[in-house]
C-alpha positions as a Markdown table, in Angstrom:
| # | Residue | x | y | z |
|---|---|---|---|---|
| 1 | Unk | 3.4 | -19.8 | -13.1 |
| 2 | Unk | 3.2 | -20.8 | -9.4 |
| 3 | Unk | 6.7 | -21.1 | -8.8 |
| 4 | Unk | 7.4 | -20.8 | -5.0 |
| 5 | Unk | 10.8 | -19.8 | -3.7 |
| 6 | Unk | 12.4 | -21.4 | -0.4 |
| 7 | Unk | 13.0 | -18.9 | 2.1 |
| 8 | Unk | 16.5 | -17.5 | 1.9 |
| 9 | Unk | 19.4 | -16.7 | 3.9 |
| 10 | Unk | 19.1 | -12.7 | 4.5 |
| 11 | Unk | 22.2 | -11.9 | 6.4 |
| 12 | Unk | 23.8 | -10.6 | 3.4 |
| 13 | Unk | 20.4 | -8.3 | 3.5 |
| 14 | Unk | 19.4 | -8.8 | -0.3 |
| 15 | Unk | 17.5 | -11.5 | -2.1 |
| 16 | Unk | 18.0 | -12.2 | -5.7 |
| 17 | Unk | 15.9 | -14.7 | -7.7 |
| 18 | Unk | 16.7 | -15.1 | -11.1 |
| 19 | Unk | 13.9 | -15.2 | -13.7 |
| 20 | Unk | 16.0 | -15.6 | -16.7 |
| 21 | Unk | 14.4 | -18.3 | -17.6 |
| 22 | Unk | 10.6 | -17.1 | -17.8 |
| 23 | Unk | 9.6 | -14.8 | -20.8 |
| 24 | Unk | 9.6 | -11.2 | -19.9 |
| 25 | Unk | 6.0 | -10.1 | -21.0 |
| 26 | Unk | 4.4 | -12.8 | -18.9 |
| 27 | Unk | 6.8 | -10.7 | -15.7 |
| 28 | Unk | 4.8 | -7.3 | -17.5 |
| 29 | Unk | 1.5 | -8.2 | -17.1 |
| 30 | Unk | -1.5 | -8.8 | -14.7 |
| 31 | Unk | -5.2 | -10.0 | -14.9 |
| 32 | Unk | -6.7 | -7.7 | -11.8 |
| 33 | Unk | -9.8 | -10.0 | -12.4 |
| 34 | Unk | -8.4 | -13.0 | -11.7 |
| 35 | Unk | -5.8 | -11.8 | -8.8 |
| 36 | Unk | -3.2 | -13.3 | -11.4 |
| 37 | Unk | 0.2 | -11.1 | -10.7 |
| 38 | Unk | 3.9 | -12.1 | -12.0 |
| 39 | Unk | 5.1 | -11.2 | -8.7 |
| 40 | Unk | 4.2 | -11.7 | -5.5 |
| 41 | Unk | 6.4 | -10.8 | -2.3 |
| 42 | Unk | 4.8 | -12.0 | 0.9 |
| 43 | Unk | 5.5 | -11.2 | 4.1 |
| 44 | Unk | 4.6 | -13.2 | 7.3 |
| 45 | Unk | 5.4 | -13.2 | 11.2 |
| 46 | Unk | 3.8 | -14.9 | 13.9 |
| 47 | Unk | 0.3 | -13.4 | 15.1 |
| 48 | Unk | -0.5 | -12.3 | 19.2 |
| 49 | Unk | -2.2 | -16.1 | 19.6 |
| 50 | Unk | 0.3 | -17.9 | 18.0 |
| 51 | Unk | 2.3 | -17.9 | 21.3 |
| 52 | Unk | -0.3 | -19.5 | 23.2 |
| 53 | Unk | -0.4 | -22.2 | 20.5 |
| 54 | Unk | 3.1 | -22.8 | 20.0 |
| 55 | Unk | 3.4 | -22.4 | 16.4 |
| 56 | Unk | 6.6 | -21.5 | 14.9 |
| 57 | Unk | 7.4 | -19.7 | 11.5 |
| 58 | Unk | 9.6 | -23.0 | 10.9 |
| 59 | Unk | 6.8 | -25.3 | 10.3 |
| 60 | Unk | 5.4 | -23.2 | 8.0 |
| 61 | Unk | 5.4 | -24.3 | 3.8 |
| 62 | Unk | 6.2 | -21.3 | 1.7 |
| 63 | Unk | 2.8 | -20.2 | -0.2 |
| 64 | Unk | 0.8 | -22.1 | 2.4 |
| 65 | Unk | -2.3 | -21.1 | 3.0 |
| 66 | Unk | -2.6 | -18.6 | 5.5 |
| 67 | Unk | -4.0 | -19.7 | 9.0 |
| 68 | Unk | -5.2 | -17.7 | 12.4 |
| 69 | Unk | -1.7 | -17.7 | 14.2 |
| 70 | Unk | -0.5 | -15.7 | 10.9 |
| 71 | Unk | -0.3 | -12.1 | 10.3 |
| 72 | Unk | 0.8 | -11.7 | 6.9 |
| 73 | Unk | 1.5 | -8.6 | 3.9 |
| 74 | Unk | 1.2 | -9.8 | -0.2 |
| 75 | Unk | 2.7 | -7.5 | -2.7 |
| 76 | Unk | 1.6 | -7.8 | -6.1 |
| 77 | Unk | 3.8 | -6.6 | -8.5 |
| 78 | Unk | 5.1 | -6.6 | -12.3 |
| 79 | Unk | 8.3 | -5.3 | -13.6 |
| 80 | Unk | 8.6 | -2.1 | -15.3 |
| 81 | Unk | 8.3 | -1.7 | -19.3 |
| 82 | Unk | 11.5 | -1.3 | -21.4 |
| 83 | Unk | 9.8 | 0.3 | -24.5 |
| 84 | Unk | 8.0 | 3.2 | -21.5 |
| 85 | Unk | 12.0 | 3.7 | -20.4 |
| 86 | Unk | 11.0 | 1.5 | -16.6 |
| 87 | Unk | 13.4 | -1.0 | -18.1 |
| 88 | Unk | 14.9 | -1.6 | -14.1 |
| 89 | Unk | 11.6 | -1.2 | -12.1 |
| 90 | Unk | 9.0 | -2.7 | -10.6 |
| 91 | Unk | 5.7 | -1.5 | -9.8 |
| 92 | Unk | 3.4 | -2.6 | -7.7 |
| 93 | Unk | 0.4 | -3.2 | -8.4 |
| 94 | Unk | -1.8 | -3.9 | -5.2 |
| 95 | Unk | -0.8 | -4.8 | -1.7 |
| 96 | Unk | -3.4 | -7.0 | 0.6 |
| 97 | Unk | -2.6 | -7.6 | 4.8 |
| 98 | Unk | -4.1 | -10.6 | 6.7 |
| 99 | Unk | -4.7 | -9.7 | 10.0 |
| 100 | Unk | -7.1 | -12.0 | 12.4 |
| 101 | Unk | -8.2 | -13.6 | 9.6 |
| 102 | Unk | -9.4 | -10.8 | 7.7 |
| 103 | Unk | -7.7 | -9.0 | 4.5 |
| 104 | Unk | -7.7 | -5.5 | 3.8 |
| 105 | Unk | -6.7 | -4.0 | 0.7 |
| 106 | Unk | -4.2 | -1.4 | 1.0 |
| 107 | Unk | -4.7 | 1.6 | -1.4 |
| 108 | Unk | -3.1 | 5.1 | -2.4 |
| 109 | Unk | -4.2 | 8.6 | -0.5 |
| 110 | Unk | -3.5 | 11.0 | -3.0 |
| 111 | Unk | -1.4 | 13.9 | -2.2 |
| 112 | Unk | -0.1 | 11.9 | 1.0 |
| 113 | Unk | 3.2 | 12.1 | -0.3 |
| 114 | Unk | 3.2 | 15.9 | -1.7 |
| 115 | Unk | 2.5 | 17.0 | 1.9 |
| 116 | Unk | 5.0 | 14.4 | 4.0 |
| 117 | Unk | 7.3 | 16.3 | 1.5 |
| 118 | Unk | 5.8 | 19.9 | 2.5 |
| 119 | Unk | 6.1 | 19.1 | 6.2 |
| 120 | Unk | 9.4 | 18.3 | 5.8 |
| 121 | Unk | 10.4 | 20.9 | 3.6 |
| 122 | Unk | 11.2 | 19.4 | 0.4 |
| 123 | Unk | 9.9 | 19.7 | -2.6 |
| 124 | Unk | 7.6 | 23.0 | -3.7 |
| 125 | Unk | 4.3 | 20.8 | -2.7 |
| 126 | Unk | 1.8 | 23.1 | -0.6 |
| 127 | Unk | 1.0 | 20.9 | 3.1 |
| 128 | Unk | -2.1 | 23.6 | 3.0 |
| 129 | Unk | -5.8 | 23.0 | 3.2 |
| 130 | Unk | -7.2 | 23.8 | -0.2 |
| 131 | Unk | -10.8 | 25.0 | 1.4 |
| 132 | Unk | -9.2 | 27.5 | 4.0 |
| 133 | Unk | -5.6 | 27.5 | 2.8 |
| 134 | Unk | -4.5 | 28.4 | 6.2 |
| 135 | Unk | -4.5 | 24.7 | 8.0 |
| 136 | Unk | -2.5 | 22.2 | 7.5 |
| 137 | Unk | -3.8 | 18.9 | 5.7 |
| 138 | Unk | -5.1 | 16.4 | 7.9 |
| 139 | Unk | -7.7 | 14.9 | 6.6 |
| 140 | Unk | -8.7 | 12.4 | 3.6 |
| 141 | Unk | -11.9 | 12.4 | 1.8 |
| 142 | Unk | -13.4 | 8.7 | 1.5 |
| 143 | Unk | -14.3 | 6.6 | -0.8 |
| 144 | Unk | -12.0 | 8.7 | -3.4 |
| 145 | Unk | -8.9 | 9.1 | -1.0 |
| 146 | Unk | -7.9 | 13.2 | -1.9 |
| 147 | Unk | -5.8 | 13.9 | 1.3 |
| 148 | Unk | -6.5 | 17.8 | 1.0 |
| 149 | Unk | -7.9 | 19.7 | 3.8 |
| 150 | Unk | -7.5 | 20.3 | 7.2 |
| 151 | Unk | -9.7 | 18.6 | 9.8 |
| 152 | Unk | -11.6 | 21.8 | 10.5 |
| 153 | Unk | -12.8 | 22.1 | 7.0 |
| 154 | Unk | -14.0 | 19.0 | 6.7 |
| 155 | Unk | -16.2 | 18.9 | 9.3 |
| 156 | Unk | -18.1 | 21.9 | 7.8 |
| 157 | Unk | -18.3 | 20.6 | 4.4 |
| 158 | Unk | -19.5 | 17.1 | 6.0 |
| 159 | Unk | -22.1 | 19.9 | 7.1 |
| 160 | Unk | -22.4 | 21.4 | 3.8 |
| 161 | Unk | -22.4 | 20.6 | 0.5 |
| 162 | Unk | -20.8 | 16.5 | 1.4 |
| 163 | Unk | -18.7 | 16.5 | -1.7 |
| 164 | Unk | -14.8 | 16.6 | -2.2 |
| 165 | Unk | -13.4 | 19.7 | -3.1 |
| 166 | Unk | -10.9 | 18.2 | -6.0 |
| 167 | Unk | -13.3 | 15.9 | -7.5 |
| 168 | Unk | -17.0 | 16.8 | -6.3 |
| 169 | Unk | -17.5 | 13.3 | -5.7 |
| 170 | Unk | -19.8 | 12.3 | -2.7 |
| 171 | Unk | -18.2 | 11.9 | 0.7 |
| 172 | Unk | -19.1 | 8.7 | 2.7 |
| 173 | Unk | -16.6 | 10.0 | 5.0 |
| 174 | Unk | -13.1 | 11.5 | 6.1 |
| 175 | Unk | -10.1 | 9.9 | 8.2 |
| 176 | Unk | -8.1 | 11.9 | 9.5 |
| 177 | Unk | -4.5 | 11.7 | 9.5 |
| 178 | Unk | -1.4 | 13.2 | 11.9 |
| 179 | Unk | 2.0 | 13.9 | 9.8 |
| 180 | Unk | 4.7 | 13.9 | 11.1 |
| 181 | Unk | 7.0 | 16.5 | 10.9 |
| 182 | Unk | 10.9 | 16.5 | 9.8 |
| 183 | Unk | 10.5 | 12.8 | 8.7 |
């Protein structure tokens, strides 16, 4: 559709853009292929450099195309399906960064959530390591993103057998990851 929006005033702290006018199952749908979304939400700011070359977020064209002095977040979204009750919704779909001119696709750790909820105490999600059950979680499994055990563990299994523990797929590596608590 390629309809951009002029930046508008946020002092009232909401933005509301009416899409009345475009049919609802083209705001549904994406084409992952083609980078095609409904929806996209980006986010820019001024880079470190762009103070030494004077550029301002004022001269910039909304949906230009991104340059060095410009860090920047895209959110790719599509609204939520009536007929699968997400009638008010909208889910994104994938979320890209530019940082010195270089994108990185954001993606999901799974259980992430589950254990910011166990470290705060909500929920009835365990924030234990599923190898020793003892530790906490700390530690993500990569390329499939399980956040599940603590750091301790996966340094042996890196040792070991080199697979995750929830889906036996081979480990390229692990991050690990501090939590913080009562957030």
């Amino acid at each position: 559709m390629n309809v951009k929006f002029p930046f508008p005033d946020l002092s009232a702290g909401q933005v509301c853009i009416h899409t009345d006018s475009i049919p609802a199952e083209q705001l549904r749908s994406a084409d992952v292929s083609t980078f095609q979304y409904p929806l996209f939400i980006r986010l820019e700011t001024l880079a470190d450099k762009a103070a030494a070359t004077q550029h301002e977020l004022s001269e910039r064209i909304a949906g230009a195309p991104l340059t060095s002095w410009i860090q920047c977040q895209t959110t790719c979204a599509v609204l939520g399906d009536p007929a699968e009750g997400e009638e008010d919704s909208c889910k994104v779909v994938r979320q890209r960064i530019w940082v010195h001119e270089l994108f990185y696709d954001l993606q999901e750790i799974y259980g992430i959530t589950e254990a910011n909820q166990a470290a705060s105490g909500e929920g009835d999600f365990s924030a234990d390591c599923v190898v020793c059950l003892t530790n906490r979680k700390n530690t993500t499994v990569l390329p499939c993103r399980h956040f599940c055990m603590c750091n301790e563990c996966a340094k042996a299994l890196l040792r070991r057998t080199r697979t995750c523990p929830m889906c036996r797929l081979p480990i390229s590596s692990v991050l690990q990851i501090q939590i913080q608590q009562g957030n």
